[in-house]
Every structure is written in structure tokens, then in C-alpha cells.
C-alpha positions in Angstrom: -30.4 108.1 -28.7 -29.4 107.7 -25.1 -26.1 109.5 -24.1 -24.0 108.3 -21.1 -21.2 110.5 -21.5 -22.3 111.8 -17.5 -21.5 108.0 -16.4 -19.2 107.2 -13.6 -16.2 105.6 -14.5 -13.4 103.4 -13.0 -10.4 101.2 -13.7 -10.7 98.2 -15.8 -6.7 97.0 -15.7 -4.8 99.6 -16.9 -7.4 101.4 -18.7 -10.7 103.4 -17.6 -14.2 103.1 -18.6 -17.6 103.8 -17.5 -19.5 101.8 -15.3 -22.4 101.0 -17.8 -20.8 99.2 -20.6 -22.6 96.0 -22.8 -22.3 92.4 -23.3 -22.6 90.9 -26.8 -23.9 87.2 -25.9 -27.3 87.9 -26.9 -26.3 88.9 -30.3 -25.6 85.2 -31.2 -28.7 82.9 -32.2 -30.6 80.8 -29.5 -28.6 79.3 -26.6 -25.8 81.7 -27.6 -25.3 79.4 -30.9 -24.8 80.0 -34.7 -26.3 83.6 -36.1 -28.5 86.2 -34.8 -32.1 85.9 -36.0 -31.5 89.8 -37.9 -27.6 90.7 -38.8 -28.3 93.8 -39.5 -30.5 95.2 -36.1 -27.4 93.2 -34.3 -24.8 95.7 -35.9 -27.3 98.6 -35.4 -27.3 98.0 -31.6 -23.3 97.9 -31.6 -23.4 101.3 -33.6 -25.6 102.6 -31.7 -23.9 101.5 -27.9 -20.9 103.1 -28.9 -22.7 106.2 -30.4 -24.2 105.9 -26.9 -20.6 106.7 -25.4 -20.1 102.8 -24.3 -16.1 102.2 -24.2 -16.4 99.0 -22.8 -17.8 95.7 -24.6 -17.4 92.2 -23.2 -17.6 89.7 -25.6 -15.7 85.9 -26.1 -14.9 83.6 -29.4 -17.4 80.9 -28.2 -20.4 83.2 -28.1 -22.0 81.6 -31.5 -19.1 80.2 -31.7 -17.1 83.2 -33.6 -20.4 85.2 -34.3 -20.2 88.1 -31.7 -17.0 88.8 -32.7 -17.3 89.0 -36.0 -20.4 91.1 -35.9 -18.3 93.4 -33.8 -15.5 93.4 -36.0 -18.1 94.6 -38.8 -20.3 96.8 -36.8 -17.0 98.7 -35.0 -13.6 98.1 -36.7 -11.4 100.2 -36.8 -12.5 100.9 -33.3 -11.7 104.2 -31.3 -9.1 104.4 -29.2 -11.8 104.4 -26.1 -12.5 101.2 -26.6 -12.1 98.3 -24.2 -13.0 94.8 -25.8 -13.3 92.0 -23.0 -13.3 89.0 -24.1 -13.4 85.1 -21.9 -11.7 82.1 -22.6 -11.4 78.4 -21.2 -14.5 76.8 -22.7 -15.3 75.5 -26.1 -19.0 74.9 -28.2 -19.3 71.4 -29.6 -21.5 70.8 -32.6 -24.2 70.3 -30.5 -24.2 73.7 -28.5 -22.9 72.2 -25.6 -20.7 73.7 -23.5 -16.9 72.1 -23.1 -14.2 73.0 -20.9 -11.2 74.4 -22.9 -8.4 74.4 -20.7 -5.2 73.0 -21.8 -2.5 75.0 -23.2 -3.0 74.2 -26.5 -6.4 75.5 -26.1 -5.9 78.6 -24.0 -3.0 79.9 -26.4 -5.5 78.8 -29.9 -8.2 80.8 -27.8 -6.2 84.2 -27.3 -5.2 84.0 -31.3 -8.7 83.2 -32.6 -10.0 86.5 -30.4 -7.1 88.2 -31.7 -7.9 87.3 -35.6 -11.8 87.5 -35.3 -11.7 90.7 -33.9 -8.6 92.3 -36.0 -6.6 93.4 -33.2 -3.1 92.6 -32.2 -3.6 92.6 -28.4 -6.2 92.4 -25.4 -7.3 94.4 -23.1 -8.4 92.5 -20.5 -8.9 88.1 -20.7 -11.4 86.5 -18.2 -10.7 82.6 -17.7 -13.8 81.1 -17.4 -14.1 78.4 -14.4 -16.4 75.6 -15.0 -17.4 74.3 -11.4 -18.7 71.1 -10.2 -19.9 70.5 -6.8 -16.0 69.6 -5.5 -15.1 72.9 -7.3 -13.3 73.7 -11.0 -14.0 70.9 -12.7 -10.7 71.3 -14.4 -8.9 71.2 -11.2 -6.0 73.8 -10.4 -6.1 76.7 -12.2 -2.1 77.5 -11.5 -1.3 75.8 -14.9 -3.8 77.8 -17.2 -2.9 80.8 -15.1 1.0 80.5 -16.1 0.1 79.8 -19.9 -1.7 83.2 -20.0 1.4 84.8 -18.1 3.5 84.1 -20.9 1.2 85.1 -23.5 1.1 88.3 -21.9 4.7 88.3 -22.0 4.3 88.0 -25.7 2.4 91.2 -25.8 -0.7 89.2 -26.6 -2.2 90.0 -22.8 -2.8 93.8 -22.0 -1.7 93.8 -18.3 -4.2 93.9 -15.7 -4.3 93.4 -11.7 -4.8 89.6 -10.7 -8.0 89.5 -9.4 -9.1 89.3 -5.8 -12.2 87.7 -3.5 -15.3 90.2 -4.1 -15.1 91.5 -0.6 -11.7 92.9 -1.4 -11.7 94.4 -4.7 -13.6 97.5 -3.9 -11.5 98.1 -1.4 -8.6 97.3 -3.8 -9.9 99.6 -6.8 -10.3 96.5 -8.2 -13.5 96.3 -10.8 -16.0 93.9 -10.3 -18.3 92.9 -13.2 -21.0 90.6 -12.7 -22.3 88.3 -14.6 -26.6 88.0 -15.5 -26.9 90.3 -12.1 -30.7 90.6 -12.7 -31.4 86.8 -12.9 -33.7 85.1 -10.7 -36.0 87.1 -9.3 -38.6 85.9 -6.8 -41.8 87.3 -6.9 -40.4 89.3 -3.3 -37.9 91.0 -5.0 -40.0 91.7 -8.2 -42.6 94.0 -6.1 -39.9 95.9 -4.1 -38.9 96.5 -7.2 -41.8 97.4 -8.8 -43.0 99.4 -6.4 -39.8 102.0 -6.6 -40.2 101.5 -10.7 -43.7 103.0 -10.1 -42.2 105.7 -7.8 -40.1 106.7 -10.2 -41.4 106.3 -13.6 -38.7 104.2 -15.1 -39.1 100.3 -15.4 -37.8 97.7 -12.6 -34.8 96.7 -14.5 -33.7 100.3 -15.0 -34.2 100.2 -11.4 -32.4 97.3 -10.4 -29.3 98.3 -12.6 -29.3 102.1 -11.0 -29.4 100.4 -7.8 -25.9 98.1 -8.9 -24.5 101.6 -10.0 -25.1 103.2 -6.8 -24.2 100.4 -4.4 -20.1 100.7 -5.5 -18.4 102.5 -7.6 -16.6 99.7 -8.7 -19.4 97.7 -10.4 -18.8 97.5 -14.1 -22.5 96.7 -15.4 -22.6 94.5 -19.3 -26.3 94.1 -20.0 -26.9 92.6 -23.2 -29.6 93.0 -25.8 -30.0 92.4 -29.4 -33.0 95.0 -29.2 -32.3 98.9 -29.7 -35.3 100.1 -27.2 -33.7 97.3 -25.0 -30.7 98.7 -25.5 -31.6 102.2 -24.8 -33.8 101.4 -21.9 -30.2 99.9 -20.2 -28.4 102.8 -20.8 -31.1 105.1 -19.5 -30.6 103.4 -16.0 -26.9 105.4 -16.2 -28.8 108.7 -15.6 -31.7 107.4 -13.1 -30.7 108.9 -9.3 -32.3 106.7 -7.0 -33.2 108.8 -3.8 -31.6 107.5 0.0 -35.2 106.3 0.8 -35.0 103.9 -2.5 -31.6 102.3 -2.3 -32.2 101.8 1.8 -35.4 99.9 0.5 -33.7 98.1 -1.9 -30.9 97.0 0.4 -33.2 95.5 2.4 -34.5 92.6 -0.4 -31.9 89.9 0.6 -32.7 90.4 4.4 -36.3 90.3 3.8 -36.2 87.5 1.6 -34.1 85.6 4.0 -37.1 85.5 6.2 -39.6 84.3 3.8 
């Protein structure tokens, strides 16, 4: 078992965790819909994450819909004080997996309560509002109304406070914690070799790699790599002890540059 009790940490709202944490999308079925292909090596990887020393878990009601949630419910509840669940709202699944913006009032306040009853806890740590964007921007307009509807459930104690969030280029310089979603995505075959070649150098894989290299870049990169597999899972939280020499990271930083020119 993989231990990342050494990992940095930093502030998540009001509370602190460490900078390698774990998203729970890919424990719902194909296309994030209906239930995992094995229940029980789905609650095996949540035991074993926080057995790991993971205190942070994002997660959200329409992953399945309902099915991470519950699984972390049964995997982790009653869960350690340590603990931050993360969860997203704004969206809804229709019966055909699709993918529907969720962002009336009604909808937004049903949201918060479903998280709230599906994972058995009576308040949240931190709510992201997911933005659905079209090519003239949020494709369900201004976001000043939802914005003031979670406000108030906040004020209801529904809403653990946390600081409004800021444009990237400002948050580390705010202490503000930026967590990325599917960082790894998309490599091109450029960015595959430089990374390769420094997974060789080191004897770990290019992923491992490629989140060591997120670690190091800021300390306020909150990393949620998701896996429904335990040696997946262990192989992420490895990446939490991997130093990457100056030589490395200066090679690394140079992938968007060089790719720019190809």
C-alpha cells in the first residue's frame, strides 16, 4: 500500500488537504453512467485511497447518476474527520446518458440536498458549479443568479464557506487552490516522448511523471486522478513521492514552447 502521509498540502476553503487527492468519476459504468462493472474492487479502491492518507475526494450526484456517491457512502461512511468530500453541481443525466444543464434554482437547491442525502452528511465542504460553455460562452447565460442561490444555501449551513474563486493567474498568488480537471488529457505524440524519455530516466511511468511534474510546478495544484483500478490507483499516489530533478522539470517546462513550434 502506497502511503502519502509525506505529501504537501494546502488550503481547500477553510480546510487543508494534501495535494494528491482522487476523483471518483471513473467508478461509475461507461460514459460515467449507471454501475461500475465490479462493486466490490470500486469500494476496495476508496478503502484503500484513504488507507493511502487521501483526505480529499471530489465526487458529484450526476456521476452514474447517484452511483459514486453511494459507493462512497458504503466504502467510507462514517468518514474521518480528515475528510474533504467535493462535490459539483449545475448539470443533470437524462435517460439517455446525455448531459443537461441543471441550473435553475429549483435545481441547484434539489442538487445540494440529493449530495447531502446520498452521501449522509449534513453539510459540504466545498460545491463546484459546473459551467457548460458554448462558443458565445455559458450556455446558461449569467451565472450571478445561480451564484446567489448557493449564497443562501450556505446561509442555511448547507454550504461550508469557501473563498470565491479567482482567474488561474491569480489564485496562486491568492493561496487560492486550483484543481484541474483530466490534466493529462491529450497528449501529442511531442509531449508523449519528452515524457517518456524522463519516465525512462527515472524509472517510474510517464504519467507518474507528468503528475510529479503538476505537483512541483505550484504548490497550489490540488491533483484528483481517478481510477477504478487498485495498481492504477497506487501507481497515482506513487507520483506524491517522485522528486523530479531541476534538469527534469526545466525539460518538461519546455513542452508547450516546443510544441508551439511544431
Amino acid at each position: 500500500m502506497i502511503d502519502i502521509s509525506r505529501a504537501g498540502t494546502f488550503a481547500l476553503g477553510t480546510r487543508r488537504v494534501k495535494q494528491v487527492g482522487y476523483g471518483a468519476m471513473q467508478l461509475a459504468g461507461p460514459g460515467v453512467f449507471g454501475p461500475p462493472k465490479d462493486r466490490q474492487s470500486a469500494l476496495a479502491v476508496l478503502r484503500e485511497a484513504l488507507a493511502s492518507g487521501v483526505d480529499h475526494i471530489d465526487t458529484s450526484d450526476y456521476y452514474g447518476p447517484h452511483v459514486t456517491n453511494h459507493l462512497i457512502r458504503e466504502a467510507l461512511h462514517p468518514y474521518p474527520d480528515n475528510l474533504v468530500l467535493v462535490t459539483k453541481i449545475g448539470a443533470r443525466r437524462g435517460t439517455d446518458a446525455s448531459w443537461n444543464p441543471a441550473f435553475s434554482a429549483e435545481h441547484l437547491t434539489s442538487a445540494v440536498h440529493d449530495n447531502l442525502r446520498h452521501l449522509k452528511i449534513d453539510a459540504l465542504d466545498v460545491v463546484n458549479l459546473r459551467l457548460m460553455f458554448s462558443a458565445q460562452g455559458p450556455a446558461e447565460g449569467s451565472i450571478e443568479a445561480p451564484l446567489a442561490v448557493l449564497a443562501g444555501l450556505q446561509r442555511q449551513g448547507l454550504l461550508a464557506h469557501r473563498e470565491d474563486d479567482a482567474l488561474i493567474d491569480e489564485l496562486a498568488g491568492a493561496a487560492i487552490a486550483y484543481v484541474p480537471f483530466f490534466p493529462l488529457g491529450g497528449f501529442t505524440p511531442l509531449q508523449s516522448t519528452a515524457l517518456s524519455d524522463a519516465a525512462k530516466a527515472l524509472g517510474a511511468t510517464p504519467m507518474q511523471v507528468a503528475l510529479a511534474w503538476l505537483l512541483q510546478r505550484a504548490p497550489n495544484i490540488l491533483l484528483i486522478p481517478g481510477t477504478a483500478s487498485l495498481d492504477h490507483l497506487r501507481e497515482n499516489l506513487a507520483a506524491a513521492d517522485l522528486e523530479l530533478p531541476s534538469a527534469t522539470v526545466a525539460a518538461l517546462n519546455q513542452i508547450g514552447h516546443a510544441a508551439a513550434r511544431h
